[in-house]
DRENKOL-580444 format. One record per atom (N, C-alpha, C): x, y, z; chain; residue in three letters; atom name. Coordinates in steps of 0.001 Angstrom, whole numbers, plus 500000, padded with zeros to 6 digits. Atoms other than C-alpha are relative to their C-alpha. Example, Ala and Ser with C-alpha at 12.3 -4.5 7.8 and 13.67 -1.06 7.14 Angstrom:
<pts>
+--------+--------+--------+-------+-----+------+
|     xx |     yy |     zz | chain | res | atom |
+--------+--------+--------+-------+-----+------+
| 500890 | 498810 | 500000 |     A | Ala |    N |
| 512300 | 495500 | 507800 |     A | Ala |   CA |
| 500900 | 501200 | 500000 |     A | Ala |    C |
| 499180 | 498810 | 499940 |     A | Ser |    N |
| 513670 | 498940 | 507140 |     A | Ser |   CA |
| 499230 | 501090 | 500730 |     A | Ser |    C |
+--------+--------+--------+-------+-----+------+
</pts>
This chain:
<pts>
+--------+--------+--------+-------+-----+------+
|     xx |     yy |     zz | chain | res | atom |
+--------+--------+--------+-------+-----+------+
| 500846 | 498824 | 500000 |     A | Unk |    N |
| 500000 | 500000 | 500000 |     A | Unk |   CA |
| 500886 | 501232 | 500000 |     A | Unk |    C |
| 499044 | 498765 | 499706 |     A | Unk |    N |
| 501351 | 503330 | 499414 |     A | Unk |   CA |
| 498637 | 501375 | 500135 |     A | Unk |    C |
| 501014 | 498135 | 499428 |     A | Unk |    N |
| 499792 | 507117 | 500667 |     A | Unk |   CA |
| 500847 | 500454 | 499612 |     A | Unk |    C |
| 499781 | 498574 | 500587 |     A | Unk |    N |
| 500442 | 509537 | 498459 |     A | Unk |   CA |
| 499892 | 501396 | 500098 |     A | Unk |    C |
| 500420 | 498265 | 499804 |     A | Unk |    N |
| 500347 | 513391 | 499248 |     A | Unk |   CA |
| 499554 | 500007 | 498279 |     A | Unk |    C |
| 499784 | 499272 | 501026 |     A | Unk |    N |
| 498699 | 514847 | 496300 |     A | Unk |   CA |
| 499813 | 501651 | 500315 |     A | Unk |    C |
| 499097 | 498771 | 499860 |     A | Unk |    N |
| 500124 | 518332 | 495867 |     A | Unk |   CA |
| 499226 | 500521 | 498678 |     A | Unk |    C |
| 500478 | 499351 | 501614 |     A | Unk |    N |
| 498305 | 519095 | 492320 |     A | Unk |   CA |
| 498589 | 499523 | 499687 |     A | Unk |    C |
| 500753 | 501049 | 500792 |     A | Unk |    N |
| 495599 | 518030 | 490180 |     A | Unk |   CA |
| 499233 | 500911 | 499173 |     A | Unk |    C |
| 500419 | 499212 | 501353 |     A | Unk |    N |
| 493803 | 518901 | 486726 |     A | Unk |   CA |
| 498474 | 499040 | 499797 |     A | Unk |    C |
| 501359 | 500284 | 499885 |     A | Unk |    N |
| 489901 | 518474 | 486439 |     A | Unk |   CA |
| 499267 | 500489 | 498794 |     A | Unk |    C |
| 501219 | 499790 | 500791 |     A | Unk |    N |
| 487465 | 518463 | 483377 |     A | Unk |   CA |
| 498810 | 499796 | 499958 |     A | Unk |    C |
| 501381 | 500961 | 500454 |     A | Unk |    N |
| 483585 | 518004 | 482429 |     A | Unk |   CA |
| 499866 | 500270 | 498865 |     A | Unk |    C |
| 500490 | 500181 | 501457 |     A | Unk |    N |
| 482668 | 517094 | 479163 |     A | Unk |   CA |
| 498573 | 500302 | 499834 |     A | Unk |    C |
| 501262 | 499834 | 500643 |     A | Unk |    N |
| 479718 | 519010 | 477884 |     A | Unk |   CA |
| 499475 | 499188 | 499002 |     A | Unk |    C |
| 500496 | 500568 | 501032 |     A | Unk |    N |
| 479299 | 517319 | 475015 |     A | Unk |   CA |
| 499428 | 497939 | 500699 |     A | Unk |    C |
| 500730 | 501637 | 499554 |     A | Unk |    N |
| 479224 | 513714 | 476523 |     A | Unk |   CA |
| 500388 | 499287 | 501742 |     A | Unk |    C |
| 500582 | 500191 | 498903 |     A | Unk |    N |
| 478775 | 514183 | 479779 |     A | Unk |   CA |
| 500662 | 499200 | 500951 |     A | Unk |    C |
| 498836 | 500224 | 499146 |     A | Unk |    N |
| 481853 | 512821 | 481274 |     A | Unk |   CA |
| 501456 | 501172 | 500510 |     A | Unk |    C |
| 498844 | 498888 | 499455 |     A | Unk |    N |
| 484696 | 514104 | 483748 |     A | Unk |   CA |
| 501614 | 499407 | 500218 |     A | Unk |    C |
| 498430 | 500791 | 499649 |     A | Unk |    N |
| 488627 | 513461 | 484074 |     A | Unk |   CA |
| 500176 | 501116 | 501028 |     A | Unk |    C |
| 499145 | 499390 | 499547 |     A | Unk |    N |
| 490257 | 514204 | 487131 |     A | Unk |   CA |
| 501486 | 499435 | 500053 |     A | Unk |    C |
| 498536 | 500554 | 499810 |     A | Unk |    N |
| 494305 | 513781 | 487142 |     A | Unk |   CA |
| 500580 | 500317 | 501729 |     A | Unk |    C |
| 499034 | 499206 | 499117 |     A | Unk |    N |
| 496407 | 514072 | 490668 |     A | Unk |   CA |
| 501002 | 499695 | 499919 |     A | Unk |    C |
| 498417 | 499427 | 500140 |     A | Unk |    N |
| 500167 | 514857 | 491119 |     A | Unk |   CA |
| 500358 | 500073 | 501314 |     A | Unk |    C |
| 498954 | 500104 | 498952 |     A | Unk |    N |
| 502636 | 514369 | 493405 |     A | Unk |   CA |
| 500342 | 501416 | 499949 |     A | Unk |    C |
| 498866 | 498813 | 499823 |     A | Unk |    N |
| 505178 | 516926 | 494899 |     A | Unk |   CA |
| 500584 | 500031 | 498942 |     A | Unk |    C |
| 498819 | 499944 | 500101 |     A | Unk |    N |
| 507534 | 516126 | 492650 |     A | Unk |   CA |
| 499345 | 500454 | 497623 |     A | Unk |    C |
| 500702 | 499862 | 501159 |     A | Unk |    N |
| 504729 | 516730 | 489397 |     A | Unk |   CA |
| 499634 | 498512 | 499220 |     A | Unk |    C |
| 500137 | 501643 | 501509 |     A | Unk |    N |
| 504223 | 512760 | 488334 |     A | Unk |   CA |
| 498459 | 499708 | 500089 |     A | Unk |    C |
| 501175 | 500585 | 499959 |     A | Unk |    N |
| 500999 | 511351 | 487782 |     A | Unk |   CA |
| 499738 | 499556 | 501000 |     A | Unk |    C |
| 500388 | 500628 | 499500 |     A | Unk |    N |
| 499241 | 509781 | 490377 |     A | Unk |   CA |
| 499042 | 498953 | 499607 |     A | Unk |    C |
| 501095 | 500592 | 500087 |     A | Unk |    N |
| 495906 | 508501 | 489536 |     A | Unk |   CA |
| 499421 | 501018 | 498698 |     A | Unk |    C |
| 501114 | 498978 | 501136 |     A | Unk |    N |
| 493960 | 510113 | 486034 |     A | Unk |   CA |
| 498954 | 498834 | 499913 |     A | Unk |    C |
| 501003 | 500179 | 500120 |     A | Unk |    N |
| 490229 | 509405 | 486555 |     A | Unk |   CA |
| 498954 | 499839 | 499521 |     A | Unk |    C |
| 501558 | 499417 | 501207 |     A | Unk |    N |
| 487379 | 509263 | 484357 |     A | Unk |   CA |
| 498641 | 499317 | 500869 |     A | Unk |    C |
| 501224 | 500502 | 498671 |     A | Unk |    N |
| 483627 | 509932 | 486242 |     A | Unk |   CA |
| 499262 | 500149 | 498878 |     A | Unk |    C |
| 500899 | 499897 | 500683 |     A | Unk |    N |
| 480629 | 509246 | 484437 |     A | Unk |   CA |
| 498503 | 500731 | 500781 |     A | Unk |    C |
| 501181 | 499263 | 498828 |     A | Unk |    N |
| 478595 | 510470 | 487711 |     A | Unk |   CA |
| 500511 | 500948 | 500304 |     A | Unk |    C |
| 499282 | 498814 | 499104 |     A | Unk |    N |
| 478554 | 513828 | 488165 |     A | Unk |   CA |
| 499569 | 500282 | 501412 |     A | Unk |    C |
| 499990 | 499725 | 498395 |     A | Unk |    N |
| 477747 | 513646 | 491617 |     A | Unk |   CA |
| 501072 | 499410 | 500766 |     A | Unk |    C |
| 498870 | 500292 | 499704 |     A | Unk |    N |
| 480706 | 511703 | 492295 |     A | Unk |   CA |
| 500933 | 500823 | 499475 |     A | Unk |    C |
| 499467 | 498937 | 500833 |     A | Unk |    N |
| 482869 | 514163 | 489981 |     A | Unk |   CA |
| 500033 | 501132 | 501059 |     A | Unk |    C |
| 500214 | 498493 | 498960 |     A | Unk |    N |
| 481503 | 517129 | 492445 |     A | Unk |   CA |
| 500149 | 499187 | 501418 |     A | Unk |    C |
| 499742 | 500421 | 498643 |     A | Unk |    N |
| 482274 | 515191 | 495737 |     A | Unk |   CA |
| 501484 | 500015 | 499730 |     A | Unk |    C |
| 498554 | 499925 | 500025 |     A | Unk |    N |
| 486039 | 514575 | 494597 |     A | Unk |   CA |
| 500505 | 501257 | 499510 |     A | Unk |    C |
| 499460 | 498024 | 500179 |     A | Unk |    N |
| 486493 | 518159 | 493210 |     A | Unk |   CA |
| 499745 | 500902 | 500952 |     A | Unk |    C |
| 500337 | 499415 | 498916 |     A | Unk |    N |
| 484842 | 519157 | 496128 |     A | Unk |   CA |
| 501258 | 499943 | 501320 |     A | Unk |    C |
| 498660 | 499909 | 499411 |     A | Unk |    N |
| 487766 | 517632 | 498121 |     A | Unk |   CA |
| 500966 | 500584 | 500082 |     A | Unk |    C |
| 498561 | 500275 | 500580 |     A | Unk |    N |
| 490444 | 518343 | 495989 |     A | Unk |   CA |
| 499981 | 501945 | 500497 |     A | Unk |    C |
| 500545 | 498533 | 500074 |     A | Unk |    N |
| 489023 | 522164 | 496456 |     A | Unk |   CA |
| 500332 | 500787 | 501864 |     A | Unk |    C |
| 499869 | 499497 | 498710 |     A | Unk |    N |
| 488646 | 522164 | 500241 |     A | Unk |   CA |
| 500510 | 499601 | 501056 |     A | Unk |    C |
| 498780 | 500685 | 498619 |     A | Unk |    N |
| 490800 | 519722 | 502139 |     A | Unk |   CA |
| 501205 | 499882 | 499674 |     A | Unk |    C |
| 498911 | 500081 | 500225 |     A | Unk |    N |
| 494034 | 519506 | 502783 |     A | Unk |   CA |
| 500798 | 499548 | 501221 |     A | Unk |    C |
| 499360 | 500683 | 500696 |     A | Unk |    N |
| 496148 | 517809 | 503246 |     A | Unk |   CA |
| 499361 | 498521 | 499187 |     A | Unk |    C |
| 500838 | 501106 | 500921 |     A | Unk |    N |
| 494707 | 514824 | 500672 |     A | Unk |   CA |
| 501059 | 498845 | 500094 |     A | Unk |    C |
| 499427 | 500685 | 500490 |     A | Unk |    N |
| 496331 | 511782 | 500231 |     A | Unk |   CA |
| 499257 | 498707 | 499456 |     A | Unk |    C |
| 500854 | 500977 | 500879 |     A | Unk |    N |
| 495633 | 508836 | 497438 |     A | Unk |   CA |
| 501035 | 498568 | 500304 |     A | Unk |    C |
| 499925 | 501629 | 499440 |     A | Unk |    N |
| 496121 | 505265 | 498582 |     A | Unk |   CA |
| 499947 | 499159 | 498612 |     A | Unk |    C |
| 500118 | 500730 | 501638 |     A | Unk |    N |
| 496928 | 503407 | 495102 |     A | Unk |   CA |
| 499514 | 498658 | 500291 |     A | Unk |    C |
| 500480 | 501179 | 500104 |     A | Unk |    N |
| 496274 | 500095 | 496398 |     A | Unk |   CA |
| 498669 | 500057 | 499984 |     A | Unk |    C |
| 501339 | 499895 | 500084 |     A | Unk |    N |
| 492864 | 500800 | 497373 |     A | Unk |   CA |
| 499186 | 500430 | 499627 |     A | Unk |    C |
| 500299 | 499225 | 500570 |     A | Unk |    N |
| 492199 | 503229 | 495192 |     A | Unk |   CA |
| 498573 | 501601 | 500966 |     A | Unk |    C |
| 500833 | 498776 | 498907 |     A | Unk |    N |
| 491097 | 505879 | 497999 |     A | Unk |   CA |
| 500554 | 501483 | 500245 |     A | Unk |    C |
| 499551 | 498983 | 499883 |     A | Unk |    N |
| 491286 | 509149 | 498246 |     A | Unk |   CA |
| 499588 | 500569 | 501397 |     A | Unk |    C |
| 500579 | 499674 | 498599 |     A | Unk |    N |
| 491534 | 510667 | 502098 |     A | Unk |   CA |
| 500690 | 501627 | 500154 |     A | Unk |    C |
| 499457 | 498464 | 498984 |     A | Unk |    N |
| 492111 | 513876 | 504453 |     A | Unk |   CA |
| 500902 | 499143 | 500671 |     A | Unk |    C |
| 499107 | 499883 | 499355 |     A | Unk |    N |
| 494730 | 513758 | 506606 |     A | Unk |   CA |
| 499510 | 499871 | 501402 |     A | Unk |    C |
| 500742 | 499701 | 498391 |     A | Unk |    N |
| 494223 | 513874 | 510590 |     A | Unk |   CA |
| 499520 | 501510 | 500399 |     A | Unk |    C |
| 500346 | 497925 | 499497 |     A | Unk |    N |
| 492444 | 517383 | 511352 |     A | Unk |   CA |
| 499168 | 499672 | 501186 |     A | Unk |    C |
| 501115 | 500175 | 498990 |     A | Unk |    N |
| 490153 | 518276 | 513898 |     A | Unk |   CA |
| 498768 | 500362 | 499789 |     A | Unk |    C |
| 501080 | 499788 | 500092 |     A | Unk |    N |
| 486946 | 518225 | 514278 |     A | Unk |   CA |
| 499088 | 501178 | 499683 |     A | Unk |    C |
| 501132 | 498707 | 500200 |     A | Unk |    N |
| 484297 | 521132 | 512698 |     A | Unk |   CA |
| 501052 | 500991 | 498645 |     A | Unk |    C |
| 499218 | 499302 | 500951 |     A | Unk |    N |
| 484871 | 523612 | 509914 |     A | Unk |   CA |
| 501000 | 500902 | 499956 |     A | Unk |    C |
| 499050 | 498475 | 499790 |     A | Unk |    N |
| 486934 | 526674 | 511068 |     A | Unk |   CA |
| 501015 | 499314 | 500611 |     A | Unk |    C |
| 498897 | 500571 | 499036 |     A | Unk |    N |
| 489827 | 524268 | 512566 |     A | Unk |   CA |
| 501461 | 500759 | 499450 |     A | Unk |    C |
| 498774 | 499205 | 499960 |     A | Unk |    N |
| 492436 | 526695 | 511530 |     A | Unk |   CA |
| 499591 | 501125 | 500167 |     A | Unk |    C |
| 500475 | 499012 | 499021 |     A | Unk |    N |
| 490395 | 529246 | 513092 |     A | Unk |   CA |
| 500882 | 500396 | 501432 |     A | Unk |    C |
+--------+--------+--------+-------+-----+------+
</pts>
């Protein structure tokens, strides 16, 4: 199993046919994981992540994408 920091990532939706790619990136700029969602409600939950947590990291074996340890509630760097 490896945990990945991702540090980057590049996100599309396809108007025309209604699919989305997301890519993420290491520190160091390599690929991690490039995605293709056919649900955009899944699409807007992982862009939603990629948008507002941080630190992220992607778990290749299990193909998971997580937060980091924070604390509890929204303003925690309040």
């Amino acid at each position: 199993m490896a945990n990945i920091l991702v540090t980057s990532y590049y996100s599309r939706w396809d108007l025309a046919d209604h699919k989305g790619r997301i890519a993420l990136y290491d520190s160091s700029n390599q690929l991690i994981e490039n995605h293709l969602f056919t649900d955009p409600a899944e699409f807007q939950v992982v862009a939603s992540m990629l948008r507002q947590e941080k630190p992220l990291w992607f778990d290749t074996e299990a193909q998971h994408l997580r937060t980091g340890s924070e604390p509890v509630g929204e303003w925690e760097n309040r």
